[in-house]
C-alpha positions in Angstrom: 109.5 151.6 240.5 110.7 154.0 238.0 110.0 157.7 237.8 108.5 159.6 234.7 112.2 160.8 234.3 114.2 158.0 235.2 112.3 155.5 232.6 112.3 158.4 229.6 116.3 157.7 230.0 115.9 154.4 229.2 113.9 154.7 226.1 116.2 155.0 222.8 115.7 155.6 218.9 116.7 154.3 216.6 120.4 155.5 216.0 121.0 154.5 219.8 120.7 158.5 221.0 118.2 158.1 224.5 115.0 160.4 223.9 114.9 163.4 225.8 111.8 163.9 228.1 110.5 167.8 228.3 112.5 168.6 231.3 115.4 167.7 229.8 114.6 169.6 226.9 114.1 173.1 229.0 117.2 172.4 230.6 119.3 171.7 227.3 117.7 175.3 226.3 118.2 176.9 229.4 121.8 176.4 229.5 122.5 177.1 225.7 121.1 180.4 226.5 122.9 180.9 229.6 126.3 181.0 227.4 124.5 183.7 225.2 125.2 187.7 224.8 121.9 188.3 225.9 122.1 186.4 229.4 125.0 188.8 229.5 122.6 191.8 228.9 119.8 190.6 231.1 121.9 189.3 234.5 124.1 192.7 234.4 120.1 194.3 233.9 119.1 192.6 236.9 121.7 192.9 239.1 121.9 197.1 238.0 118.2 196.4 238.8 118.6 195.3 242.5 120.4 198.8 242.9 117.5 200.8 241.8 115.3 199.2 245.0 116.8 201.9 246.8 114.4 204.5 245.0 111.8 202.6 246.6 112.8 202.6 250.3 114.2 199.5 251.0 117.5 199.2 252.8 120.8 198.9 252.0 120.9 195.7 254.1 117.8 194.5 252.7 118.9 195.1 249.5 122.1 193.3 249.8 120.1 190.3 251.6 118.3 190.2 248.1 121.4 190.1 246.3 123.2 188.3 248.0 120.4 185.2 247.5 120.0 185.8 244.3 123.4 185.1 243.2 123.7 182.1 245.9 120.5 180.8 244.0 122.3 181.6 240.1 125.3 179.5 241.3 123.1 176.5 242.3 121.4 176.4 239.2 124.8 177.0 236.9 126.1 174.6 238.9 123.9 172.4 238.1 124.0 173.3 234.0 127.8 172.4 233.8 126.7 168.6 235.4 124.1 168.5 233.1 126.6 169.6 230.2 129.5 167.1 231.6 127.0 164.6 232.0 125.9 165.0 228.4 129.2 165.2 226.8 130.7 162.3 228.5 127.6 160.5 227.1 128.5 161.5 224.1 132.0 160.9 224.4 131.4 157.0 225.1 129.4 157.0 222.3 132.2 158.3 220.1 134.3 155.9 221.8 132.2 152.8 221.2 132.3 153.9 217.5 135.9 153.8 217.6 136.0 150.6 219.3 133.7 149.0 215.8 136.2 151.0 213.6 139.2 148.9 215.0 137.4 145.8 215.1 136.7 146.5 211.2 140.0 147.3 210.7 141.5 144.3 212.6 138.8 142.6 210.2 140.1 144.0 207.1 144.0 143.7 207.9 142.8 139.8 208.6 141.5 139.7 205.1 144.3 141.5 203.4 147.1 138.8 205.0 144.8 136.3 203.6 144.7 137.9 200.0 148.5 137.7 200.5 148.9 134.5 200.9 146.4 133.3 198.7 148.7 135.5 196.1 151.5 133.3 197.2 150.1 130.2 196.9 148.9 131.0 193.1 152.3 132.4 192.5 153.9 129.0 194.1 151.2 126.9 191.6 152.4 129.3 188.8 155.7 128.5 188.8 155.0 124.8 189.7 153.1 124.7 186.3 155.9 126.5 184.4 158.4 124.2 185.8 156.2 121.2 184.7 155.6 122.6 180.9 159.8 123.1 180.4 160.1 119.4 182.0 157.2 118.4 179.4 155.4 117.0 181.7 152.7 119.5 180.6 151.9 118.9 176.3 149.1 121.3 175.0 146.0 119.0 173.9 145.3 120.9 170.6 142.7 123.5 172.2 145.5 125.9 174.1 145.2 124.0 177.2 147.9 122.1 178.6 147.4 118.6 179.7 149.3 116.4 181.9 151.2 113.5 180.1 152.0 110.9 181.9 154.9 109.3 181.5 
């Protein structure tokens, strides 16, 4: 049986782009704002931050314990963010790549069409001449309206 998450993934709209369930949504946010100035400002706040605990009596040790965890813990999550962010731009990257894919086919379909024009062009070209060949033989008399009609002979 599917999970909450796992079936939201299956579920599309209609310009084929699969719906995003809310946790997927945080996450999307979270890591935009990651890459920010102000994740900049609040992680170097932080860490200066850890510092300061030594006002308040607790060890070096301790406080590099703290640290040290805390950073462990940041890596797992950005970790995770850039698999997220791979995961979502290879999606979209096969989506791109399907488009492509119909483009050719259309194109394949139009350069299909256009050698058929072509020829079509030569065969009227072919029955032009045929009929021009056939009027200076006089094979071809005009029947008093402007049209030619065949004469037979």
């Amino acid at each position: 049986m599917l999970g909450k998450a796992e079936s939201m993934v299956k579920i599309t709209n209609g310009n084929g782009h699969r719906k995003l369930n809310l946790l997927e949504k945080i996450s999307i946010k979270m890591t935009e704002w990651v890459g920010t100035p102000w994740s900049l400002i609040i992680h170097t706040l932080l860490f200066a931050g850890i510092f300061s605990l030594r006002q308040f009596g607790l060890t070096a040790d301790y406080i590099l314990l703290l640290l040290t965890t805390a950073v462990s813990l940041e890596a797992i999550y950005l970790s995770i963010f850039i698999q997220m962010s791979v995961n979502r731009a290879t999606e979209s990257l096969e989506e791109v790549e399907e488009d492509i894919e119909d483009i050719q086919e259309e194109a394949d379909e139009d350069e299909e069409a256009h050698k058929v024009l072509i020829h079509i062009g030569q065969q009227m070209k072919a029955i032009q001449q045929d009929l021009d060949a056939l009027r200076k033989s006089g094979v071809l008399k005009p029947n008093g309206n402007g049209h030619k009609t065949l004469h037979r002979v």
